[in-house]
C-alpha positions in Angstrom: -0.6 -6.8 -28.4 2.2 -5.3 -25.8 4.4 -7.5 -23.9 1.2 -9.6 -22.3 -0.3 -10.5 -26.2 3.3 -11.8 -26.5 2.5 -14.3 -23.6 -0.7 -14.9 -24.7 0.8 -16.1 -28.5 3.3 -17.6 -26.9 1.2 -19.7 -24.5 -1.4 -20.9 -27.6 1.6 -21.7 -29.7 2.5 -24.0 -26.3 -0.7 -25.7 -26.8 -24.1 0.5 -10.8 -22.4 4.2 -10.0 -21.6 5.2 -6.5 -19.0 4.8 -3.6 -18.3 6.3 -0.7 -16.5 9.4 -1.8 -16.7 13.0 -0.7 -18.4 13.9 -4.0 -20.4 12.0 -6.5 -22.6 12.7 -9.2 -25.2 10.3 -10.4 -26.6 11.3 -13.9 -30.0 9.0 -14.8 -30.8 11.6 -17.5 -29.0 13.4 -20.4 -29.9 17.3 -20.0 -29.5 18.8 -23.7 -26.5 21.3 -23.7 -24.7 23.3 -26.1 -22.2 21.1 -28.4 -19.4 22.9 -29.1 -16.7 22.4 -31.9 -13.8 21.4 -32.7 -11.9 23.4 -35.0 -9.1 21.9 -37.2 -5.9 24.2 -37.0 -3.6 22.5 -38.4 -1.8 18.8 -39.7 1.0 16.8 -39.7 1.7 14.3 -41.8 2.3 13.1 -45.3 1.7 9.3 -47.6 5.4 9.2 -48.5 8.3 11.9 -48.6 10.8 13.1 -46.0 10.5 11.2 -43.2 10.3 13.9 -40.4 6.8 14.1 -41.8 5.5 10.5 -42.5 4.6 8.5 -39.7 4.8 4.1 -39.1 2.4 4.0 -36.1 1.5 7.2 -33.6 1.3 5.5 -29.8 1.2 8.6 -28.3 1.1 12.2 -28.9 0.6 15.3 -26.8 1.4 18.9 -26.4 4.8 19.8 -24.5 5.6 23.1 -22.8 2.7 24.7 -24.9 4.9 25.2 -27.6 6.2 21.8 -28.5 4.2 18.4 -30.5 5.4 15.4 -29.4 4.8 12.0 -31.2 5.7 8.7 -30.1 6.3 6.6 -33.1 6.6 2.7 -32.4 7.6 1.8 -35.8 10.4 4.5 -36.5 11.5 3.8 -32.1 11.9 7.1 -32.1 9.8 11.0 -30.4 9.2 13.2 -33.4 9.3 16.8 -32.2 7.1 19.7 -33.8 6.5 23.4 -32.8 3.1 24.4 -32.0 2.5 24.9 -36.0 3.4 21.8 -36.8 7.1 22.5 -38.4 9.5 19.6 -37.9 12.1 20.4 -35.1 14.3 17.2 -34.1 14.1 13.8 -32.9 14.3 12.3 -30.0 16.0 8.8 -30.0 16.2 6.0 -32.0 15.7 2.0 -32.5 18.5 0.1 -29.9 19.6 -1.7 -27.6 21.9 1.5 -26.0 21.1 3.8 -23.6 18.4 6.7 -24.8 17.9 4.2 -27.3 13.7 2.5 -27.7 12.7 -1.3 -28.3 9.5 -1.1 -28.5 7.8 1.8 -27.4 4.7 2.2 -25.8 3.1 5.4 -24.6 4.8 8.6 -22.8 3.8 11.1 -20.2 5.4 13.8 -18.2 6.5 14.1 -14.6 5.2 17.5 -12.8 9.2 18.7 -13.0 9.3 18.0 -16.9 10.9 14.8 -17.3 9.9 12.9 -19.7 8.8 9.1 -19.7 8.5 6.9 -22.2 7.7 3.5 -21.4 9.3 0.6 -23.4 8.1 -2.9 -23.2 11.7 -4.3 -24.5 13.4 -2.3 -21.8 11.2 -3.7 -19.1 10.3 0.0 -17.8 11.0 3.6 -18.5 13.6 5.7 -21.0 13.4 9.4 -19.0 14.7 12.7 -20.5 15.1 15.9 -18.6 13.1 19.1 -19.7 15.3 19.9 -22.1 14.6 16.5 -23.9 18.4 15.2 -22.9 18.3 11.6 -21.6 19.0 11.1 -18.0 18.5 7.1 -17.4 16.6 3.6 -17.9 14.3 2.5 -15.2 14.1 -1.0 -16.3 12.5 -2.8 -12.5 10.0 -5.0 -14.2 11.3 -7.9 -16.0 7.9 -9.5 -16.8 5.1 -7.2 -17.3 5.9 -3.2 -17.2 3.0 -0.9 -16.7 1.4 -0.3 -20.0 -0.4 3.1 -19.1 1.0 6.5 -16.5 -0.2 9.6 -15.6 2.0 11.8 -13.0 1.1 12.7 -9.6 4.1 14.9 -8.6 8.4 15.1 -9.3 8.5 11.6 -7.6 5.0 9.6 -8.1 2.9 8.0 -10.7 0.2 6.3 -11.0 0.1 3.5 -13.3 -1.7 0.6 -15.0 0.1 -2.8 -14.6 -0.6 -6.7 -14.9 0.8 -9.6 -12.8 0.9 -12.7 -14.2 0.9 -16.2 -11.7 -0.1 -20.0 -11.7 -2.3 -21.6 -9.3 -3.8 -25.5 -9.5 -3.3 -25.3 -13.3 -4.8 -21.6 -13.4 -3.5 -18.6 -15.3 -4.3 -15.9 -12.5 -3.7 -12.4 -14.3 -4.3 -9.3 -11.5 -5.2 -6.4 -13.2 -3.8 -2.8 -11.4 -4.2 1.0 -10.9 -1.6 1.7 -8.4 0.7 4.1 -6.7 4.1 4.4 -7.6 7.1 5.7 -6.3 9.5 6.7 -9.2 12.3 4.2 -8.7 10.9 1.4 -6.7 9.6 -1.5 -8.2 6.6 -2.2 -6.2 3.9 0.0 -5.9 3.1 2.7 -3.0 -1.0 1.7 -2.6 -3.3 0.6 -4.6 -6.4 2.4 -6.3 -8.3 -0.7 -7.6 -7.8 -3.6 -8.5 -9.1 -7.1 -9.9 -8.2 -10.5 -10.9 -8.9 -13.0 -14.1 -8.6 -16.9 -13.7 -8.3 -18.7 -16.7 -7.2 -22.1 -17.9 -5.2 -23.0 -21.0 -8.4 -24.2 -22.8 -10.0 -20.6 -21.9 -7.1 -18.9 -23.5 -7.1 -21.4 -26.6 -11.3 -21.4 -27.1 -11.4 -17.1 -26.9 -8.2 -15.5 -27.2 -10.0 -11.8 -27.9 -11.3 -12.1 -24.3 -7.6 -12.0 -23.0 -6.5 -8.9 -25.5 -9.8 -7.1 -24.6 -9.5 -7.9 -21.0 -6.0 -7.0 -20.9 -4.5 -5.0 -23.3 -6.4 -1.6 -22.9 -8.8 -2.1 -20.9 -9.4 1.5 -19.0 -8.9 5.0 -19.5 -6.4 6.7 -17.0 -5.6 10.7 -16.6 -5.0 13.4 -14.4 -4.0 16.8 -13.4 -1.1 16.1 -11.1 -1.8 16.1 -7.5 -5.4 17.6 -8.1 -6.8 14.1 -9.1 -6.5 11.1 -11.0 -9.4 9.9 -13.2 -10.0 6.6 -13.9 -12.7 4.6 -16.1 -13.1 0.9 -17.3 -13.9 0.5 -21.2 -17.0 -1.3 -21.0 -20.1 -1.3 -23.6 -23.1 -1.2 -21.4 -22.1 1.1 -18.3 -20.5 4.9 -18.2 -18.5 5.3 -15.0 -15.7 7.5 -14.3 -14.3 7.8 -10.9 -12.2 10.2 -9.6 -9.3 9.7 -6.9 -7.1 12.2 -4.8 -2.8 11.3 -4.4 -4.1 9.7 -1.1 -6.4 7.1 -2.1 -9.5 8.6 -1.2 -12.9 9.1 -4.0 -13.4 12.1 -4.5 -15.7 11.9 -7.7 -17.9 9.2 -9.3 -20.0 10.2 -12.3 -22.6 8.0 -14.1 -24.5 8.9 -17.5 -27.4 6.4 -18.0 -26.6 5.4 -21.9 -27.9 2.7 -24.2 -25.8 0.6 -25.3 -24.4 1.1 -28.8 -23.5 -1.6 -31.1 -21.1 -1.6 -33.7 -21.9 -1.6 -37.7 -20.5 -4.9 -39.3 -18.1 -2.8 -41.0 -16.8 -1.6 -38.0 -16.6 -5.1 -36.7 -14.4 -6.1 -40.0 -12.2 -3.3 -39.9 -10.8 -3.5 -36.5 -10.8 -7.6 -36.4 -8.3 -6.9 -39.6 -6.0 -4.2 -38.0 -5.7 -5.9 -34.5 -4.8 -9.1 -36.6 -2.6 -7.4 -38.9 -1.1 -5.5 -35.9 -0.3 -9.2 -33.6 1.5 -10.5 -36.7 3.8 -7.3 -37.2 4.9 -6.7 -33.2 5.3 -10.9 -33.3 7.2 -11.0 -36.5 4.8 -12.8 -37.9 4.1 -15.5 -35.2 0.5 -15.1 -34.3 -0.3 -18.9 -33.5 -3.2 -18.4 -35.8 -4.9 -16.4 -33.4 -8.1 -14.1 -34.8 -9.5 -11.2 -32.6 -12.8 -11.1 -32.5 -14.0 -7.7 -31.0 -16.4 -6.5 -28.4 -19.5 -6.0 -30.6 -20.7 -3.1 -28.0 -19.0 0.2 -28.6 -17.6 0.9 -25.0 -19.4 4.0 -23.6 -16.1 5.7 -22.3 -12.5 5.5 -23.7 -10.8 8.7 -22.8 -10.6 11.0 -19.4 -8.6 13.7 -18.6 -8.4 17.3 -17.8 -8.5 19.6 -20.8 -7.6 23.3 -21.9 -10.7 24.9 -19.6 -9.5 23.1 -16.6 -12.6 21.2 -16.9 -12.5 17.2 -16.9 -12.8 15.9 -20.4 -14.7 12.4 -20.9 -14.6 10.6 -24.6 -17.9 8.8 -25.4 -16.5 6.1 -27.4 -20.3 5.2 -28.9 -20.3 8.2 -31.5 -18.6 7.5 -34.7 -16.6 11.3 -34.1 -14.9 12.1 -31.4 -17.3 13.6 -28.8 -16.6 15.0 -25.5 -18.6 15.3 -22.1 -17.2 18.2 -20.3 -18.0 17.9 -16.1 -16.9 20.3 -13.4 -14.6 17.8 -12.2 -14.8 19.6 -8.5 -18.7 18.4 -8.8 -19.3 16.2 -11.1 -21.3 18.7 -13.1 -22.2 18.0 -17.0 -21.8 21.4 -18.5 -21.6 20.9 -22.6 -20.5 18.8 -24.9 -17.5 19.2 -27.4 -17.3 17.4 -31.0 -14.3 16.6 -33.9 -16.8 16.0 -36.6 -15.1 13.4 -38.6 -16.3 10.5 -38.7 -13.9 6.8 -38.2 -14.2 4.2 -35.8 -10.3 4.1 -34.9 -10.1 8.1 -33.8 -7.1 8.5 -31.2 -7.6 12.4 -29.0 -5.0 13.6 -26.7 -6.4 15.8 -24.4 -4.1 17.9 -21.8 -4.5 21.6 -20.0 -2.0 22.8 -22.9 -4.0 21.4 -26.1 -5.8 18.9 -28.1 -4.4 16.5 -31.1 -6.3 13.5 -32.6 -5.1 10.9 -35.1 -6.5 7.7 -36.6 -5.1 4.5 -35.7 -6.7 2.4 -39.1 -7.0 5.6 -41.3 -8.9 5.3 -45.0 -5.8 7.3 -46.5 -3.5 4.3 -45.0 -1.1 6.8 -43.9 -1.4 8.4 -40.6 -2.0 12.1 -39.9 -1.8 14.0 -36.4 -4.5 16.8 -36.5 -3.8 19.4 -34.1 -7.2 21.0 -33.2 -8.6 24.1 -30.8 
């Protein structure tokens, strides 16, 4: 998966809660509060027809200017545009090599002035449009390894998830990052956390899931601009979320005492055969016979960010629907808890001050659907 799964197929087919912040909430105990719903408004998306309404694989997907739906779709290379009804408006884009043009798409988020980013693993960094959805430049710095997630900060900063790759006495040393950016420098600003993974060729050969787990998508980034940035590992036995202001400093660390959750063998099945399926298509093919083998905890959190009531939004990712905790994020207060009761192990949500969408990566239909929901 992404430009690092390409290294790692390339390489085998070579051979507690806390901190010192001004605010933190430690929750050893769920309180029972009001569950709130979901309600389905309306849907995009059709099994075969015009193709402004089918969709090869949604990346990414939020709610633009309050009135806009955009979807990033890696297959097609291109931003599918919809008004707030879901009605097919234009696209943005296309598969290329030329300027405006995408390689292979990742995700997309927008700067505090409007611009829009899209980052693009083939061209090393990010495609950016204007407000009006007009392209303005490439901001291809990082010839290895571009960031693979963003949230904005201001007109100028980001803050983004990246991965260095060195060798050391026969070691792959891959230094995972949440750092700082300034928008057109290479390096970044300061960094937010950080941590490293050794790992020999033999490591990489004997359990190659442990690299796409560890790597690929490992965390959950958002934010609300310069308010905060919220930030929280995927991991099946501990629910942490920390919270950071523009300058470095914890401002919020919230902990939910949760059992671990394992996942059905079913479960298990189904996502070993789409990650699988997914290696072979973005490597033409050339998976070096590599199987994933996934986690077999569901990971207790796998989305933050601020949502419609101003309020920060958390994802529980051991519930088979999507389900919400919703915190005062100026506390660290739980105050309810919000549910899409659908069932699917592979749900997608985009949460943002302007609206919610959700779509299935590995949907039972086999075509995808972007549900936009209130």
């Amino acid at each position: 998966m992404k430009y690092l799964l390409l290294i790692v197929i390339s390489l085998l087919v070579l051979s507690g809660c806390g901190g010192d912040g001004q605010e933190t909430a430690a929750v050893q105990y769920i309180p029972i509060l009001p569950v709130d719903t979901l309600s389905l408004m309306n849907e995009i998306g059709v099994e075969v027809g015009d193709s402004t309404n089918t969709f090869g694989s949604i990346v990414s997907a939020f709610i633009y200017q309050k009135d806009k739906i955009l979807v990033l779709d890696q297959v097609a290379s291109c931003v599918k545009i919809y008004d707030s009804n879901g009605n097919y408006l234009q696209q943005l884009s296309r598969h290329g090599n030329g300027p405006g043009e995408l390689v292979m798409p990742w995700d997309m988020f927008i700067m505090t002035d409007g611009r829009l980013m899209i980052l693009d693993m083939g061209k090393k960094g990010f495609v950016v449009f204007d407000d009006s959805l007009q392209f303005i430049e490439e901001i291809g710095l990082w010839p290895q390894n571009p960031p693979m997630q963003g949230t904005a900060v201001s007109d100028s900063q980001f803050v983004a998830y990246k991965v260095d790759m060195d060798m050391a006495d026969n070691e792959i040393v891959m230094t995972r990052r949440v750092a700082l950016y300034i928008f057109g420098e290479e390096d970044w600003d300061y960094i937010f956390w950080q941590d490293s993974i050794e790992a020999s060729m033999n490591d990489i050969i004997e359990n190659p899931s442990m690299f796409i787990l560890d790597l690929h998508d490992p965390m959950s980034i958002g934010g609300n601009g310069s308010d905060g940035i919220y930030f929280s590992l995927k991991d099946g036995e501990e629910y942490q979320v920390t919270g950071w202001n523009p300058a470095g400093e914890e401002i919020l660390s919230i902990c939910l005492d949760l059992a671990p959750v394992n996942k059905s063998m079913e479960e298990i099945a189904a996502e070993s055969t789409y990650v699988n399926n997914y290696i072979s298509r973005i490597s033409s093919g050339g998976d070096a016979g590599l199987v994933f083998e996934p986690d077999p905890f569901k990971n207790m959190v796998i989305g933050v960010d601020i949502g419609p009531d101003g309020n920060l939004w958390v994802r529980r990712g051991t519930s088979d629907s999507p389900f919400f905790d919703i915190f005062d994020p100026e506390n660290g207060e739980l105050l309810h808890h919000t549910v899409f009761p659908v069932d699917g192990w592979s749900w997608k949500t985009s949460v943002s001050p302007d609206g919610i969408l959700a779509w299935e990566e590995d949907p039972e239909e086999e075509y995808q659907k972007l549900y936009i929901l209130e």
